[in-house]
C-alpha positions as CSV (number, residue, x, y, z in Angstrom):
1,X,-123.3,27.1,60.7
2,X,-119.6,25.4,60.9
3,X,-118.8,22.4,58.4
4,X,-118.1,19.6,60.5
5,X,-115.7,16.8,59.3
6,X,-118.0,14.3,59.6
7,X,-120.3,15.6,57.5
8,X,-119.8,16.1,54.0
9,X,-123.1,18.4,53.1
10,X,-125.0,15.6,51.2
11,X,-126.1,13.1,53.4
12,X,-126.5,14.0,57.0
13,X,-124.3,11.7,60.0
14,X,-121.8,9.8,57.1
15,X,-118.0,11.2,56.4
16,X,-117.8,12.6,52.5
17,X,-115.1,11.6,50.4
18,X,-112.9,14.4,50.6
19,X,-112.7,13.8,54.8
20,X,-112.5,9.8,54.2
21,X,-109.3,10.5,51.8
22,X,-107.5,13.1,53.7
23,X,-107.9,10.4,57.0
24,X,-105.5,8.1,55.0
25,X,-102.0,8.5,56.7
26,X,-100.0,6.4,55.3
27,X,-100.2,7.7,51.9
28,X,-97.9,10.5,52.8
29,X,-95.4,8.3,54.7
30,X,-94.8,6.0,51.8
31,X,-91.3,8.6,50.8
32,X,-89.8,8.5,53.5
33,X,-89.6,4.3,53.9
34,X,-88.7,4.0,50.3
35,X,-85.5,6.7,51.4
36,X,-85.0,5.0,54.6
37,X,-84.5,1.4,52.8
38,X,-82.0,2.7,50.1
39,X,-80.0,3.8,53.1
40,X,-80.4,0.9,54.8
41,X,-79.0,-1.5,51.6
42,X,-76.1,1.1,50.9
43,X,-75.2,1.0,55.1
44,X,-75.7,-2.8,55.0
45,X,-73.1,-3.0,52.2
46,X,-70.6,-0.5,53.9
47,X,-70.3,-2.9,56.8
48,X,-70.2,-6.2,54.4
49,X,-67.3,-4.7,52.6
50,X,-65.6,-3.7,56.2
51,X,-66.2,-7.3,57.3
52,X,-64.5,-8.9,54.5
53,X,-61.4,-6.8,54.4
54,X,-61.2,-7.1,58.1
55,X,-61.2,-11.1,57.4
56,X,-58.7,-10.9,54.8
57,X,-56.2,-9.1,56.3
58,X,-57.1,-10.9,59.8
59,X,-56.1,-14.5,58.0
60,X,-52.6,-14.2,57.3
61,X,-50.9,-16.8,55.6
62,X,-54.4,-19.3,55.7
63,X,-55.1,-18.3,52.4
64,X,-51.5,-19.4,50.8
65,X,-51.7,-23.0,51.9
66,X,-55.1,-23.9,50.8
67,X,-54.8,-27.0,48.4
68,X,-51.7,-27.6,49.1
69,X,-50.7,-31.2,49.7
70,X,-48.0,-33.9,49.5
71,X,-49.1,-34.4,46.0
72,X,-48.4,-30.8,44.5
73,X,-45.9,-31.1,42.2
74,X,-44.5,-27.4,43.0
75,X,-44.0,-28.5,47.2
76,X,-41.0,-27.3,48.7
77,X,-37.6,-28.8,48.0
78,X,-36.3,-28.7,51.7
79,X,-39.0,-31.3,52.2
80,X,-36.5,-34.6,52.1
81,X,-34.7,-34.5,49.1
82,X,-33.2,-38.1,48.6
83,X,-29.7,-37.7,48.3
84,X,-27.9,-40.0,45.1
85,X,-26.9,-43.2,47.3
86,X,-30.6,-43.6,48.5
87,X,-32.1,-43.5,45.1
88,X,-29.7,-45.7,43.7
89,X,-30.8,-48.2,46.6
90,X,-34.4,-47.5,45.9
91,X,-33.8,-48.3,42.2
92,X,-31.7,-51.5,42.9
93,X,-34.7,-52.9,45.3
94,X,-37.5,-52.4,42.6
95,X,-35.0,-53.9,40.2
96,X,-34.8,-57.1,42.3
97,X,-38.4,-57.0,42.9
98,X,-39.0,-56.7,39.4
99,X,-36.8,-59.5,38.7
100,X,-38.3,-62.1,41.6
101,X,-41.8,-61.7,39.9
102,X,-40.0,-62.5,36.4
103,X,-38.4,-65.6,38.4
104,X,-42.4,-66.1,39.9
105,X,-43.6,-66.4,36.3
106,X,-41.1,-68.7,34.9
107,X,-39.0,-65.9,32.4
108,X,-35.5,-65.3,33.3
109,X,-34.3,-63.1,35.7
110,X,-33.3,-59.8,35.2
111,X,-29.6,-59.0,35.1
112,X,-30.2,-56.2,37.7
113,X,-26.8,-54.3,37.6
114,X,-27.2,-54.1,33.9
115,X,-30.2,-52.7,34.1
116,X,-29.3,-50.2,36.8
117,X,-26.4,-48.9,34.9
118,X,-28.4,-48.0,31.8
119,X,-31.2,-46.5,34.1
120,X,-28.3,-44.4,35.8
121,X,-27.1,-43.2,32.7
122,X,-29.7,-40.8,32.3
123,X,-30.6,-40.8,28.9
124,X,-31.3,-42.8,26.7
125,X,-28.6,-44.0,24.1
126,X,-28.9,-43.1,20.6
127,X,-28.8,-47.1,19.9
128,X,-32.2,-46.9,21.0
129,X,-34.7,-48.1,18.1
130,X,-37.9,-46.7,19.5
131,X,-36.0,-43.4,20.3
132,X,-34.9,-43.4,16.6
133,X,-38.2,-43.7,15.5
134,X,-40.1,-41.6,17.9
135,X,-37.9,-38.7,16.9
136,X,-38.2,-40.0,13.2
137,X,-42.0,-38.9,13.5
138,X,-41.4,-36.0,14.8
139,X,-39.3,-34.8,12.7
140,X,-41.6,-35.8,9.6
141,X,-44.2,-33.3,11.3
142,X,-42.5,-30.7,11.7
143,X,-40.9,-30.6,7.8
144,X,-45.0,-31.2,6.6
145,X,-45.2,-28.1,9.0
146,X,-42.9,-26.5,7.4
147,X,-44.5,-27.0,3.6
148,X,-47.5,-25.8,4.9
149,X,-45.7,-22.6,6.1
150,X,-44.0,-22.5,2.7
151,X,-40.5,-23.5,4.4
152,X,-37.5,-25.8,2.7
153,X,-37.9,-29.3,5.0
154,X,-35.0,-30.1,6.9
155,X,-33.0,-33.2,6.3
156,X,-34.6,-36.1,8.0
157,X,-31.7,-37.6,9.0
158,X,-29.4,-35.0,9.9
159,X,-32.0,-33.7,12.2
160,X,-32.5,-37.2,14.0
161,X,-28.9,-37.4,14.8
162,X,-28.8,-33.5,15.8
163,X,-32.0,-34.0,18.3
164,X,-30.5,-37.2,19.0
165,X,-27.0,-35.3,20.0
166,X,-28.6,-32.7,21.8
167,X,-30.7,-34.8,24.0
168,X,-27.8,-36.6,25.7
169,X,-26.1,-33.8,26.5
């Protein structure tokens, strides 16, 4: 007599074990998905990679003016420059301004060309008292800098008037 696959030899009518377990498909396809979805990820990633260099290249110059603004202190120069005359003028006005709310407060008024002179000058003078001292401190620094390095300190003096010399020009 043949073995049928429903019956198993022990019990007559119900499937055995052995038929039961070799019934279970998807046990063998479990390779092939776990194959399939590593190509999947590593196709998926191809294309992402395409995408992106395709954008980049695509964009052109929208990538060199992000953040710029009227604020950035590197703008271009072409952009107005004010020519001597007008910045003189602009000066001169917040000069008077400046000197009306002195007048508003009750202190005396600004001598406005006086004042626009020294600003014109550029630097300041080496008759400046804060100046003096500013680069007094500085100096004073840089000679405890120096004695820390195991360097002679320069000459306090000598180098305020040298700093002093080479600052105005």
């Amino acid at each position: 007599m043949a073995r049928s696959p429903i019956w198993s030899g022990k019990r007559a009518g119900r499937l055995g074990a052995k038929v039961r377990r070799r019934r279970r498909f998807h046990i063998g396809c479990k390779l092939p998905v776990v194959d399939a979805f590593g190509v999947i990820i590593i196709g998926v990633s191809i294309v992402a990679v395409l995408a992106a260099t395709v954008s980049y290249w695509g964009s052109g110059r929208i990538y060199t003016g992000l953040g710029r603004s009227d604020l950035e202190m590197e703008r271009d120069r072409a952009a107005a420059p004010a020519t001597a005359a007008e910045a003189q003028e602009e000066i001169r006005q917040m000069l008077e301004a400046k000197s009306r709310r002195r007048e508003a407060r009750g202190e005396d008024p600004l001598d406005v060309d006086a004042e626009l002179a020294s600003l014109s000058a550029g630097t300041p003078g080496t008759g400046d008292p804060a100046l003096r001292e500013e680069v007094r401190q500085l100096v004073i620094a840089r000679n405890e800098r120096r004695a820390r390095q195991g360097k002679e300190p320069l000459d306090v003096e000598a180098e305020i008037d040298r700093q002093l010399r080479d600052l105005e020009g």
